[in-house]
DSSP file (Angstrom, degrees, kcal/mol; ACC not computed):
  #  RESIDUE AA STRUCTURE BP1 BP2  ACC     N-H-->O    O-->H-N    N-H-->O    O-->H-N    TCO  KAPPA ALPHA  PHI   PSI    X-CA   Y-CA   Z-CA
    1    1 A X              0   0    0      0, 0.0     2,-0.1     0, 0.0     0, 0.0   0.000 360.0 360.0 360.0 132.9  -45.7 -110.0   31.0
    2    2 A X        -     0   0    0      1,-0.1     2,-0.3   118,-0.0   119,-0.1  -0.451 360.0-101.8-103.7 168.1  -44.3 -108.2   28.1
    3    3 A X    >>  -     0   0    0    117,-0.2     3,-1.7    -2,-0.1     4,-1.6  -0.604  33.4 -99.2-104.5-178.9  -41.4 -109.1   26.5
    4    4 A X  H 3> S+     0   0    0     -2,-0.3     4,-0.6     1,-0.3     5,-0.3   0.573 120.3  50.8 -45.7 -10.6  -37.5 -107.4   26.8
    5    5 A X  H 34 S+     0   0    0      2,-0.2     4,-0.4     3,-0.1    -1,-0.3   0.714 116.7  41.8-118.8 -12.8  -37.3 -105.4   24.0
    6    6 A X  H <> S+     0   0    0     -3,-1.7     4,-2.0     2,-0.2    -2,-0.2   0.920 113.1  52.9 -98.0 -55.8  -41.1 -103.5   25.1
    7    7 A X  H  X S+     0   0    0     -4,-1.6     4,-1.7     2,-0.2    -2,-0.2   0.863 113.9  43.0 -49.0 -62.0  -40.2 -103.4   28.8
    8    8 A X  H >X>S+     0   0    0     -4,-0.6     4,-3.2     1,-0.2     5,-0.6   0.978 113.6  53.3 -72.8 -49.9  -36.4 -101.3   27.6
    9    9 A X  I 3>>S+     0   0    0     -4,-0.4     4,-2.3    -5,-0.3     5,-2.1   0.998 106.7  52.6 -63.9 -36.9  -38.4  -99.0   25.0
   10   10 A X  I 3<5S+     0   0    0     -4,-2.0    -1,-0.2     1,-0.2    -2,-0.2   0.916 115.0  42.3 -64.5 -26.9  -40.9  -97.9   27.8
   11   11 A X  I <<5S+     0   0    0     -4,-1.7    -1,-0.2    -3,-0.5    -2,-0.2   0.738 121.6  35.4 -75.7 -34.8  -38.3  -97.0   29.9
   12   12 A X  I  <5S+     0   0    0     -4,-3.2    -2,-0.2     2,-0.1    -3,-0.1   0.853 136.8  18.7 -67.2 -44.4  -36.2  -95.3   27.6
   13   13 A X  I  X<S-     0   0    0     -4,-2.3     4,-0.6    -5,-0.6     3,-0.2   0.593 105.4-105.8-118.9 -30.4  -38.6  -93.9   25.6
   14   14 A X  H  >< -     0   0    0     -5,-2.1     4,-1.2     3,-0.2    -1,-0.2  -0.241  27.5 -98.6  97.6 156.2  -42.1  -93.7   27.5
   15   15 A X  H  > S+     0   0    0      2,-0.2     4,-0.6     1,-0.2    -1,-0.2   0.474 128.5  53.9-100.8   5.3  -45.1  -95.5   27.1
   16   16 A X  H >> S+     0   0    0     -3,-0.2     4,-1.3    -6,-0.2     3,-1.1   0.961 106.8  48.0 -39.3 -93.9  -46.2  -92.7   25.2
   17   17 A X  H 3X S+     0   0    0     -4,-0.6     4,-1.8     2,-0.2     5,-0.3   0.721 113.9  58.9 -13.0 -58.2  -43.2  -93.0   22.9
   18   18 A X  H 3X S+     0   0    0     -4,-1.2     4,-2.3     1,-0.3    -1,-0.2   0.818 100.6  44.6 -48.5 -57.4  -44.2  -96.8   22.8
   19   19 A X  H <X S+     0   0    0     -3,-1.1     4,-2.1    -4,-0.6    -1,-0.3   0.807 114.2  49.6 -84.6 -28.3  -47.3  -97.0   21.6
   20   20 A X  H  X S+     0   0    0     -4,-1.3     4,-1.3     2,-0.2    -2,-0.2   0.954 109.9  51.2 -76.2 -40.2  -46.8  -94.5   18.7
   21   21 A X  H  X S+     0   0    0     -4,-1.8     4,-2.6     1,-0.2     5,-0.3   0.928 114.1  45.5 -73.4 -57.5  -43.7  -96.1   17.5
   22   22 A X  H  X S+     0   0    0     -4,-2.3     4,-4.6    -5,-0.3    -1,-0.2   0.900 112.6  46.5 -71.8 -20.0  -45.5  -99.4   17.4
   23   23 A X  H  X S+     0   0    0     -4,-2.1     4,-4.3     2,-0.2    -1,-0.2   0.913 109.2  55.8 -51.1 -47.1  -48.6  -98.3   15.8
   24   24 A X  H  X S+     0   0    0     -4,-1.3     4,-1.2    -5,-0.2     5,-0.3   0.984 113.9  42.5 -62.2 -60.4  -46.6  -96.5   13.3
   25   25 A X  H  X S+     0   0    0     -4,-2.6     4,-2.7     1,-0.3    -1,-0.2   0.802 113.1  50.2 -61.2 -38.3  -44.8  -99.9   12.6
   26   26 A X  H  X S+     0   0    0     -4,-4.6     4,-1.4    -5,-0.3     5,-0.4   0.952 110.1  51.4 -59.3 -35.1  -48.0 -102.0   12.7
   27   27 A X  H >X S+     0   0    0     -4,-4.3     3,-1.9    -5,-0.2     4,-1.8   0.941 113.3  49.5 -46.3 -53.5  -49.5  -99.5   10.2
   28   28 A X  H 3<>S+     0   0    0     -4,-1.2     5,-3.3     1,-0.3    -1,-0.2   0.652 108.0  49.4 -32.6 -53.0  -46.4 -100.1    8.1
   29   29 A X  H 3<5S+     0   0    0     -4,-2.7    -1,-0.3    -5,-0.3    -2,-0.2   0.502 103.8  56.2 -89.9   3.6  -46.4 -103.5    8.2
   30   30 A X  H <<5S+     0   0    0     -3,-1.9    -2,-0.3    -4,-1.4    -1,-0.2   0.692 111.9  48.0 -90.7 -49.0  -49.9 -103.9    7.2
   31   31 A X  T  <5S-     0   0    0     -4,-1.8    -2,-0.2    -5,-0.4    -3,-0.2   0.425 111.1-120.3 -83.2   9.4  -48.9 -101.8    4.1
   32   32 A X  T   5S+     0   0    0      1,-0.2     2,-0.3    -5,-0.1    -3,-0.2   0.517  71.7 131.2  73.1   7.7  -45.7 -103.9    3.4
   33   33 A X      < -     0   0    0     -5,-3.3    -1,-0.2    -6,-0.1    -2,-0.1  -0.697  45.2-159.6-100.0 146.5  -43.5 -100.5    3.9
   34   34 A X        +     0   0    0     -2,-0.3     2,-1.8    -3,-0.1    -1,-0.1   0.115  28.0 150.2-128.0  69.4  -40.8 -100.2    5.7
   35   35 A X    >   +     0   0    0      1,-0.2     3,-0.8    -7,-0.1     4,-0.2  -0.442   3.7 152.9-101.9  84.4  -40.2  -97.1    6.5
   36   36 A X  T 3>  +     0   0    0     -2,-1.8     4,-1.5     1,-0.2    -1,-0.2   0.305  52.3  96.1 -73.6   3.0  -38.5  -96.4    9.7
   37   37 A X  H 3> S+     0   0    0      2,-0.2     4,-1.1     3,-0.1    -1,-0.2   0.945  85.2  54.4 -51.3 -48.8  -36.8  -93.1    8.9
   38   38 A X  H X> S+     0   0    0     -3,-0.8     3,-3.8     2,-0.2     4,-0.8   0.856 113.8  38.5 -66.5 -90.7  -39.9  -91.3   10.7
   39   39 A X  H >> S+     0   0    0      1,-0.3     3,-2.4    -4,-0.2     4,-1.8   0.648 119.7  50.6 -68.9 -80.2  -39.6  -93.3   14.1
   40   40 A X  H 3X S+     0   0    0     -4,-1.5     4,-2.9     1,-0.2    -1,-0.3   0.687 116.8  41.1  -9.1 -47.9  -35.3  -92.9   13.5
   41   41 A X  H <X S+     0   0    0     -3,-3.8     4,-0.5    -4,-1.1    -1,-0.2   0.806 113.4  54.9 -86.2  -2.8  -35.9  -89.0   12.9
   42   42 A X  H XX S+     0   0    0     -3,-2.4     4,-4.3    -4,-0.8     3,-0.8   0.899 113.4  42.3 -81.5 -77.3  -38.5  -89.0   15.9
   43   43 A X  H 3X S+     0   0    0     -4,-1.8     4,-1.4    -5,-0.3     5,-0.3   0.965 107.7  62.8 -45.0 -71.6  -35.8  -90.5   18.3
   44   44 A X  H 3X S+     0   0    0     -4,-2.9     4,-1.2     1,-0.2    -1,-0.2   0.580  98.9  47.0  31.0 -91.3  -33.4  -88.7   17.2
   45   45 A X  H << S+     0   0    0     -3,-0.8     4,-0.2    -4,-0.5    -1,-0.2   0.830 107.3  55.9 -95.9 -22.0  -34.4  -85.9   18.1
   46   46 A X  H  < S+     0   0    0     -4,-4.3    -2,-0.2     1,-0.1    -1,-0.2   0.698 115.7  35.0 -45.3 -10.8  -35.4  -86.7   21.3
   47   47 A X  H >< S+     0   0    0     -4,-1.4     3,-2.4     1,-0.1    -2,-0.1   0.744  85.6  95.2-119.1 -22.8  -32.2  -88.0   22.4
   48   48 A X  T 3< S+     0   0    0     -4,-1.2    -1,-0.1     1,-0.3    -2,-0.1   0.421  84.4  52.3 -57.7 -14.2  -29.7  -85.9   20.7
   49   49 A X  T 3  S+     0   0    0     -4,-0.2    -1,-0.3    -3,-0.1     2,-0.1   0.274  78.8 120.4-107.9  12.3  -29.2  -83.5   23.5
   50   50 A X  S <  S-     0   0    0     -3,-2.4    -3,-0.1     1,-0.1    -4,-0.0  -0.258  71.7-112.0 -51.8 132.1  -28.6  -86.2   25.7
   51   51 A X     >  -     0   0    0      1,-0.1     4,-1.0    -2,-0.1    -1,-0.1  -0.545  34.8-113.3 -66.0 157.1  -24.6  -86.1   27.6
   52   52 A X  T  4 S+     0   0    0      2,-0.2     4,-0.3     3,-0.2    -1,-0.1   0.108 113.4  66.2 -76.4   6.5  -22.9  -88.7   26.3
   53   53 A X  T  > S+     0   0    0      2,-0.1     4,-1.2     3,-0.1    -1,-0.1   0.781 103.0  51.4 -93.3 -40.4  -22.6  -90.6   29.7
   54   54 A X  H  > S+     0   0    0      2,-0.2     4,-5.0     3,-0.1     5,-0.5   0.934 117.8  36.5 -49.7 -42.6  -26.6  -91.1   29.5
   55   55 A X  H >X S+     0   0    0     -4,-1.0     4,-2.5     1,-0.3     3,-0.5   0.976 115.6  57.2 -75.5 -52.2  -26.5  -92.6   25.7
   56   56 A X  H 3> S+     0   0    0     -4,-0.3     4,-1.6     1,-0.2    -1,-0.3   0.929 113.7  40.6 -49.4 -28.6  -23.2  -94.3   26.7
   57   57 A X  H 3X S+     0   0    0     -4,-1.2     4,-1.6     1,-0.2    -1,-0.2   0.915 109.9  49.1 -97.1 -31.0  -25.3  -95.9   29.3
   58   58 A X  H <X S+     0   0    0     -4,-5.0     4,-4.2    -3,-0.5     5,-0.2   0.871 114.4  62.3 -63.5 -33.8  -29.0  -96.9   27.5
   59   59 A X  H  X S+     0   0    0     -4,-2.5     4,-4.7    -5,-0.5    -2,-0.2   0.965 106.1  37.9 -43.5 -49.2  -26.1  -98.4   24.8
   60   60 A X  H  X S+     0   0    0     -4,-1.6     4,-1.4    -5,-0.3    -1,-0.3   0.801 113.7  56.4 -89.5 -39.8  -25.1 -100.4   27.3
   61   61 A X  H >X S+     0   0    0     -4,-1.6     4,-1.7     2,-0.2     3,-1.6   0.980 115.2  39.2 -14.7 -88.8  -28.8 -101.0   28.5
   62   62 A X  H 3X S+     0   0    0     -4,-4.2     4,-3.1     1,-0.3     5,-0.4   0.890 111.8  50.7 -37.9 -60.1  -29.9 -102.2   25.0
   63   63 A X  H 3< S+     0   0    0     -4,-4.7    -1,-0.3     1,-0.2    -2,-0.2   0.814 114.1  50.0 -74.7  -1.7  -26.8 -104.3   24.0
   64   64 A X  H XX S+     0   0    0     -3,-1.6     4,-3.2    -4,-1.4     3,-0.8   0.888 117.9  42.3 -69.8 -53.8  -27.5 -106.1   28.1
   65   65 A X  H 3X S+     0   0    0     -4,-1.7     4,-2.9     1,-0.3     5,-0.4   0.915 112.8  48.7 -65.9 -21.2  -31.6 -106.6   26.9
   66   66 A X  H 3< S+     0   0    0     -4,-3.1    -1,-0.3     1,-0.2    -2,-0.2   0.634 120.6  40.7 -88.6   5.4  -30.8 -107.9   23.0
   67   67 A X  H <> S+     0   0    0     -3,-0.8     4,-1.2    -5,-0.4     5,-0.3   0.788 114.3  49.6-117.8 -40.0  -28.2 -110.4   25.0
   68   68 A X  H  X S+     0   0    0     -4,-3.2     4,-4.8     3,-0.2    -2,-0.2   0.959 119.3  42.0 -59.8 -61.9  -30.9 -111.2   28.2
   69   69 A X  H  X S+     0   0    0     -4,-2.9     4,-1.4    -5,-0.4     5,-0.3   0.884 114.7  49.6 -65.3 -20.2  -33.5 -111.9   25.0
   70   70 A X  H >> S+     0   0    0     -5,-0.4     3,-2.9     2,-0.2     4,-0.9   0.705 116.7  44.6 -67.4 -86.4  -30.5 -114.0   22.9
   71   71 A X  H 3X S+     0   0    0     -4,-1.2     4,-1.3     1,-0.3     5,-0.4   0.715 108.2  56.9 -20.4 -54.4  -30.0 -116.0   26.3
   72   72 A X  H >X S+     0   0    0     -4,-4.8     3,-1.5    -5,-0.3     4,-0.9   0.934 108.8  44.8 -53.5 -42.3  -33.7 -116.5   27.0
   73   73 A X  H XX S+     0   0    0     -3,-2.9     3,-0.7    -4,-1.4     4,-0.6   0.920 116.6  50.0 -78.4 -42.0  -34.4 -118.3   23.6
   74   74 A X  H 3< S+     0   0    0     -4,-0.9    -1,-0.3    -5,-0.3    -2,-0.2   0.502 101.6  50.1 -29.8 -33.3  -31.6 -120.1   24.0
   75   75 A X  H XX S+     0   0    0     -3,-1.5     4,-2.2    -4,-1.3     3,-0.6   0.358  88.8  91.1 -98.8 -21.3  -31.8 -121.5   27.4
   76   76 A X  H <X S+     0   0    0     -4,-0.9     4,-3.1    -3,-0.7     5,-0.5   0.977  85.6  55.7 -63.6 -63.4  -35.7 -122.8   26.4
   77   77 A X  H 3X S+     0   0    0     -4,-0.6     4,-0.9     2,-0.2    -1,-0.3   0.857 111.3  42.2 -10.6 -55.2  -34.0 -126.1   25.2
   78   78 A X  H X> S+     0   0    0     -3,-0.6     4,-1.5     2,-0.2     3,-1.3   0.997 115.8  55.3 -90.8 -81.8  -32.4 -126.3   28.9
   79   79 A X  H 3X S+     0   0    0     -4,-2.2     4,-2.6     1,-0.3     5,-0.4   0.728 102.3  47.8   6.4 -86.1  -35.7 -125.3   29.9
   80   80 A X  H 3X S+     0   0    0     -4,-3.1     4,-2.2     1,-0.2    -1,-0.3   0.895 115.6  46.7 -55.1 -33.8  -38.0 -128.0   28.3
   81   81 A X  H <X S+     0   0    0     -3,-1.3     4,-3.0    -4,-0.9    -1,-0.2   0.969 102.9  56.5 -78.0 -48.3  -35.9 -130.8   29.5
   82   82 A X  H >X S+     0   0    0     -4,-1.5     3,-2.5     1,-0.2     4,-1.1   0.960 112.2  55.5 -30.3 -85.7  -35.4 -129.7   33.1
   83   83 A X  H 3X S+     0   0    0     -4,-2.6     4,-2.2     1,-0.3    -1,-0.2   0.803 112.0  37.7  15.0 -68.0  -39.2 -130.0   32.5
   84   84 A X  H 3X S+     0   0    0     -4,-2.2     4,-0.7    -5,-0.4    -1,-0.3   0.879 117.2  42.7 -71.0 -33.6  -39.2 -133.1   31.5
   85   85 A X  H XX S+     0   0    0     -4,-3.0     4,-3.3    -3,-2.5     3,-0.6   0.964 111.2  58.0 -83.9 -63.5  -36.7 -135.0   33.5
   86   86 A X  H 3X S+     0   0    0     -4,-1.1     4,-3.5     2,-0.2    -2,-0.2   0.867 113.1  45.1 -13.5 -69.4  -38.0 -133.1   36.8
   87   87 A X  H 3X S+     0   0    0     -4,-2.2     4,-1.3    -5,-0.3    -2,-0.2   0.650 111.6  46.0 -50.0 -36.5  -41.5 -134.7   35.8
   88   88 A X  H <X S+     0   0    0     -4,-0.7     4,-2.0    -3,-0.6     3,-0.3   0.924 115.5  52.9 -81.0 -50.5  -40.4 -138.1   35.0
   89   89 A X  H  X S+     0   0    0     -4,-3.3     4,-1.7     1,-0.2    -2,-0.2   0.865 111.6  42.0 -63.6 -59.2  -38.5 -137.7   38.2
   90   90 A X  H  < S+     0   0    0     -4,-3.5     5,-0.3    -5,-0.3    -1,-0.2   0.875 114.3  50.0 -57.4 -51.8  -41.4 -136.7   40.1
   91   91 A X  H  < S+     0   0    0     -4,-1.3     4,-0.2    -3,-0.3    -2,-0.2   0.997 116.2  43.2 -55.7 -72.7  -44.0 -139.5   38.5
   92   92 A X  H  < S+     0   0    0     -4,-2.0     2,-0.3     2,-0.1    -2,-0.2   0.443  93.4  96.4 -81.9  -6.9  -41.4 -142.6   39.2
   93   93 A X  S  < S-     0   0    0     -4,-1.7     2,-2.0    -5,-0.1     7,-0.0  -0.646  80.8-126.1 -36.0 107.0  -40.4 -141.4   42.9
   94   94 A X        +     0   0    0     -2,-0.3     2,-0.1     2,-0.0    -2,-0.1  -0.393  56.3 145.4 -72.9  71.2  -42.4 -143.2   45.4
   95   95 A X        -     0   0    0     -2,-2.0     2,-0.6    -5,-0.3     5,-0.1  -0.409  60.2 -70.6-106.2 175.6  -43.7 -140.4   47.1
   96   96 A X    >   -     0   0    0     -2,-0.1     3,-1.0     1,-0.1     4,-0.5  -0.606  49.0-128.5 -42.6  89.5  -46.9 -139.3   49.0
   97   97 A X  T >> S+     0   0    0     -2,-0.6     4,-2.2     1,-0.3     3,-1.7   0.563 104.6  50.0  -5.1 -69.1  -49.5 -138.9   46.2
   98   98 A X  H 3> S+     0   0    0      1,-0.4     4,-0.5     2,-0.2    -1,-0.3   0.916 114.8  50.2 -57.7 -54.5  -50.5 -135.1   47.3
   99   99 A X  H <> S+     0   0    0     -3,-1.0     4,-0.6     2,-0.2     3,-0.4   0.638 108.8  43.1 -50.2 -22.4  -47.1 -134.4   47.3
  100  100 A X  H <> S+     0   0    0     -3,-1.7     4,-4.0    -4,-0.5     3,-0.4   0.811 117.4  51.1-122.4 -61.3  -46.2 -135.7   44.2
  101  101 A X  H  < S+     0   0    0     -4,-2.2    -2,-0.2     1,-0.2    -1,-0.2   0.614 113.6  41.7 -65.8  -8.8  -49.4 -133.9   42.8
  102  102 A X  H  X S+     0   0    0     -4,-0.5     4,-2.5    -3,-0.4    -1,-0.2   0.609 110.8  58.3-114.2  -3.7  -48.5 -130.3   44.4
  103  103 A X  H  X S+     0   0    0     -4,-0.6     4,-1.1    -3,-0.4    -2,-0.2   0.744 111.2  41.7-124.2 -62.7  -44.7 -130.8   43.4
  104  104 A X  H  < S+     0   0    0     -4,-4.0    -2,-0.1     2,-0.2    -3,-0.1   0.580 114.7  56.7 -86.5   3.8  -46.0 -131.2   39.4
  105  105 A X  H  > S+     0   0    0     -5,-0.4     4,-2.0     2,-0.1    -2,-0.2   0.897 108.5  40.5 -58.6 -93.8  -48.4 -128.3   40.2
  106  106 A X  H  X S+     0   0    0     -4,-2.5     4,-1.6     1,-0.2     5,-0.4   0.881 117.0  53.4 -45.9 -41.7  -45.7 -126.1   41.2
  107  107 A X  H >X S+     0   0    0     -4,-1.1     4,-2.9    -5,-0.2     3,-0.6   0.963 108.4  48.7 -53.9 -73.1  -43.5 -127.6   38.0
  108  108 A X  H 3> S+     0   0    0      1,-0.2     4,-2.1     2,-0.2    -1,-0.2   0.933 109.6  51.6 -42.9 -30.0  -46.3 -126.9   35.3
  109  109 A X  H 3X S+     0   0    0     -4,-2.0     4,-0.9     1,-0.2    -1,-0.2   0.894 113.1  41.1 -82.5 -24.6  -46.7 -123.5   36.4
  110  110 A X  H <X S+     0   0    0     -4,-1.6     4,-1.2    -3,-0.6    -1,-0.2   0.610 115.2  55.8 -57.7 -38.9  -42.9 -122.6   36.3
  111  111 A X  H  X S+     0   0    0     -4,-2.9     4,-1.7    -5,-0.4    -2,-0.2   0.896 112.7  41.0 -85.0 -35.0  -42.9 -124.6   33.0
  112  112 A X  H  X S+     0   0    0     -4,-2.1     4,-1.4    -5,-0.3    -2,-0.2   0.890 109.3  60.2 -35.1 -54.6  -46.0 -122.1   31.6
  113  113 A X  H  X S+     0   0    0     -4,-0.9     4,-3.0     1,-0.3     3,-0.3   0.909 109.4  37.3 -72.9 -39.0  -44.4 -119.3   33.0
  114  114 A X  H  X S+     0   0    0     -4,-1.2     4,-1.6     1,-0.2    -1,-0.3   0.918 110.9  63.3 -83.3 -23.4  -41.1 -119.7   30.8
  115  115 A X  H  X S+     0   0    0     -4,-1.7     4,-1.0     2,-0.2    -2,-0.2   0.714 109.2  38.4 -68.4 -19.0  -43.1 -120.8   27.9
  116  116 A X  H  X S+     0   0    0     -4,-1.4     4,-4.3    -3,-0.3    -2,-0.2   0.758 111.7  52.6 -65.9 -27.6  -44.8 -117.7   27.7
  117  117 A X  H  X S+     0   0    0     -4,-3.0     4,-1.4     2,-0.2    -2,-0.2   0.739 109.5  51.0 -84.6 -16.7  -42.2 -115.8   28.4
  118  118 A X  H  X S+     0   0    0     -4,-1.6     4,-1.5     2,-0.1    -1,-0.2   0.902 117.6  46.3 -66.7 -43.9  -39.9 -117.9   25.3
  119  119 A X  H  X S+     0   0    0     -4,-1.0     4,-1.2     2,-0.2    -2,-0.2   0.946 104.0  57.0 -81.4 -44.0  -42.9 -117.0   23.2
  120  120 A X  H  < S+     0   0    0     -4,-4.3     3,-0.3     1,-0.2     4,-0.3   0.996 119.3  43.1 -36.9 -55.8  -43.3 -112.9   24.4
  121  121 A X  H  < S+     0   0    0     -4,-1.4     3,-0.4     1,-0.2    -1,-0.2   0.774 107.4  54.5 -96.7  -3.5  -39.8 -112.9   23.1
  122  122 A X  H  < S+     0   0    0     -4,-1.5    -1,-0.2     1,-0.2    -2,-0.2   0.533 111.9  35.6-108.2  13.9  -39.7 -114.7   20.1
  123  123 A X  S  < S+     0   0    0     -4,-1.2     2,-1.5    -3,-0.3     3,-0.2  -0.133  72.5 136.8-131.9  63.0  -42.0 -113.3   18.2
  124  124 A X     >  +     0   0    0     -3,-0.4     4,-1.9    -4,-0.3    -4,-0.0  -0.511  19.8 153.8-101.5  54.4  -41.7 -110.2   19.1
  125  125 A X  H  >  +     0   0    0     -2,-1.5     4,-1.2     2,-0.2    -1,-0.2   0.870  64.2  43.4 -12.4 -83.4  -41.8 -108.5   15.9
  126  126 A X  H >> S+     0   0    0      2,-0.2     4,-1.7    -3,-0.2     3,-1.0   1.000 120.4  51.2 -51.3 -86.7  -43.0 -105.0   16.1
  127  127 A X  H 3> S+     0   0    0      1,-0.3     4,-1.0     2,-0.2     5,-0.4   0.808 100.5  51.8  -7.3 -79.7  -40.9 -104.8   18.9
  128  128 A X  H 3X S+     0   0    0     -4,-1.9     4,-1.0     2,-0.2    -1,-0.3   0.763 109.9  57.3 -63.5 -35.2  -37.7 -106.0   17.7
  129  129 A X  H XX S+     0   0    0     -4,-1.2     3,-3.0    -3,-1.0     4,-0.8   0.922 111.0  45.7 -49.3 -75.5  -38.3 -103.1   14.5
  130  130 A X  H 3X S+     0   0    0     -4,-1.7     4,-1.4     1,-0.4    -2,-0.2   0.453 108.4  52.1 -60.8 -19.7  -38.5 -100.6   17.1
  131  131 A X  H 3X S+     0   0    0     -4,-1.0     4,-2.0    -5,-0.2    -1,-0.4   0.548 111.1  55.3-106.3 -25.7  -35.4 -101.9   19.1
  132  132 A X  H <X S+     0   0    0     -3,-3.0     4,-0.9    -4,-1.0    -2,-0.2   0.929 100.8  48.2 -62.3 -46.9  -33.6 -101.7   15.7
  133  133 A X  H >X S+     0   0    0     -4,-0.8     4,-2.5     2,-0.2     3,-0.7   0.916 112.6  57.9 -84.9 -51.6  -34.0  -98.4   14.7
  134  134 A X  H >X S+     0   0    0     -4,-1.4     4,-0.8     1,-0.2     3,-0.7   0.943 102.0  53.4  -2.2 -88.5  -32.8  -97.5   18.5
  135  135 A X  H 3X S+     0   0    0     -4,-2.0     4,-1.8     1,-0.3    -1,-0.2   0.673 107.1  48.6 -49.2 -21.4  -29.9  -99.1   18.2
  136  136 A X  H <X S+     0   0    0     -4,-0.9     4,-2.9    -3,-0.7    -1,-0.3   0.880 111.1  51.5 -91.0 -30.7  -29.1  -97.2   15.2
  137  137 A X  H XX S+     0   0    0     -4,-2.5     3,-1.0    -3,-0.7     4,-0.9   0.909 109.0  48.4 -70.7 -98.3  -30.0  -93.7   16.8
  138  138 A X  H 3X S+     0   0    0     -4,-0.8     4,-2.4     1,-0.2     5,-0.4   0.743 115.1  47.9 -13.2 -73.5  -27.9  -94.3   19.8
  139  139 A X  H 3X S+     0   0    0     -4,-1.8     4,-0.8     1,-0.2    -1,-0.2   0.886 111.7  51.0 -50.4 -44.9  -24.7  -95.4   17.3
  140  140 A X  H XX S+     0   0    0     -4,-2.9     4,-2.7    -3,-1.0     3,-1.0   0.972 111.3  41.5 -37.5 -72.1  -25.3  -92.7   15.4
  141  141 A X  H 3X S+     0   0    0     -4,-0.9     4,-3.2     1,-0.2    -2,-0.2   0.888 119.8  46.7 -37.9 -44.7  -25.3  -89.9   18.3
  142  142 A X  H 3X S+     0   0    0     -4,-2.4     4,-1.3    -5,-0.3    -1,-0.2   0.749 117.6  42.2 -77.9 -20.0  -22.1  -91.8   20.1
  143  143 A X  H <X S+     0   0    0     -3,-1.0     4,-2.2    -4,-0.8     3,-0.5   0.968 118.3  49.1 -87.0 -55.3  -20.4  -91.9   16.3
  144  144 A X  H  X S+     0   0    0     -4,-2.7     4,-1.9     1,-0.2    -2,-0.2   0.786 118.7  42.9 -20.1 -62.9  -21.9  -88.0   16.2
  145  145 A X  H  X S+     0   0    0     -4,-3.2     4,-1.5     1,-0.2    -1,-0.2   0.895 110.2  45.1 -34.7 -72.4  -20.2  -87.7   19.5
  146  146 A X  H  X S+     0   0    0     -4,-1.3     4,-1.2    -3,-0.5    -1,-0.2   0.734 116.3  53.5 -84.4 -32.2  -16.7  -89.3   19.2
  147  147 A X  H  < S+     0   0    0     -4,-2.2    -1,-0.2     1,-0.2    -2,-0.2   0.859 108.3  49.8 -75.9 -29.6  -16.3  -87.1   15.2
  148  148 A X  H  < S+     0   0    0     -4,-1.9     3,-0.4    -5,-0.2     4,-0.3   0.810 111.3  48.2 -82.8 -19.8  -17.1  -83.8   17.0
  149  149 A X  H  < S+     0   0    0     -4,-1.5    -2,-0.2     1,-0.2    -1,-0.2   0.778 113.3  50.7 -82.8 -22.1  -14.2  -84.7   19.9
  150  150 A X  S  < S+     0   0    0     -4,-1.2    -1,-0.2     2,-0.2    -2,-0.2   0.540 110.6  46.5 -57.6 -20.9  -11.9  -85.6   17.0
  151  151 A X              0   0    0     -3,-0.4    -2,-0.2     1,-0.3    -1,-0.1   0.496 360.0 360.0-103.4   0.0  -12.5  -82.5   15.3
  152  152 A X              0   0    0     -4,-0.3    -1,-0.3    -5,-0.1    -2,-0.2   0.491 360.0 360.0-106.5 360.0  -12.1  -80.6   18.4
C-alpha cells in the first residue's frame, strides 16, 4: 500500500514521472541540497499546455489528497482507542472462546492495517517534496492563467 501523496503523483504524473522525481530528490537529499527547481521546471513543462479546467481540477485533486492524508494522521488517535476499547470489550465479554478469538483476529488485522497505513503517510518524505513542488506548479499555471485573462 503506498501512501496518498505517491498514489496522486502516479496518476497525475506517471509512474515514470514518479520514479525520476523521487530519485532526483533522494539523490538530493543524500547530498543535503535542495534543489527542486529541476523537478518544478520538469513539471512545468509538462503541464503548461494543459486547459485550465484539467489543472483547475488535479488542484482540486491535490488540495482533496493533502486533506485525506491531514485527516488520516489525525483520526490514528480515534483509531488506537477504538482498538483498545473494542479489545477490552472483546476479552471481558463472556463469549464463546473461538469467537472471542476470531473477533480479536479480525480486530488486529484492521488495527495493522491502519497502522501501516498512519505510518505510509507520516513519513512520507520524499513524497511529500514532490507533492510540494506540484502544488507550486499548478498555482503558478492557474496564477499564469487568471494574469493572461486580466490582460485580455
Amino acid at each position: 500500500m503506498a501512501n496518498v501523496f505517491k498514489k496522486l503523483i502516479r496518476r497525475e504524473l506517471g509512474e515514470v514521472n514518479y520514479h525520476r522525481y523521487s530519485s532526483f530528490v533522494r539523490k538530493n537529499i543524500e547530498n543535503r541540497r535542495s534543489d527542486s527547481q529541476k523537478i518544478f521546471d520538469d513539471m512545468y513543462d509538462k503541464l503548461k499546455y494543459r486547459d485550465i479546467q484539467s489543472i483547475a481540477k488535479m488542484h482540486n485533486r491535490l488540495n482533496d489528497t493533502m486533506l485525506l492524508a491531514f485527516r488520516i494522521t489525525k483520526n490514528f488517535m480515534f483509531t488506537i482507542l477504538f482498538y483498545l476499547m473494542a479489545s477490552i470489550y472483546l476479552v471481558m465479554r463472556p463469549m464463546v472462546p473461538e469467537l472471542t478469538v476470531i473477533a480479536l483476529i479480525l480486530i488486529n488485522i484492521s488495527f495493522i492495517y491502519k497502522v501501516f497505513e498512519f505510518v505510509s503517510n507520516k513519513f512520507c518524505y520524499i513524497d511529500a517534496q514532490i507533492i510540494l513542488v506540484y502544488k507550486a506548479v499548478l498555482d503558478r499555471i492557474i496564477l499564469n492563467e487568471r494574469k493572461s485573462m486580466q490582460e485580455k
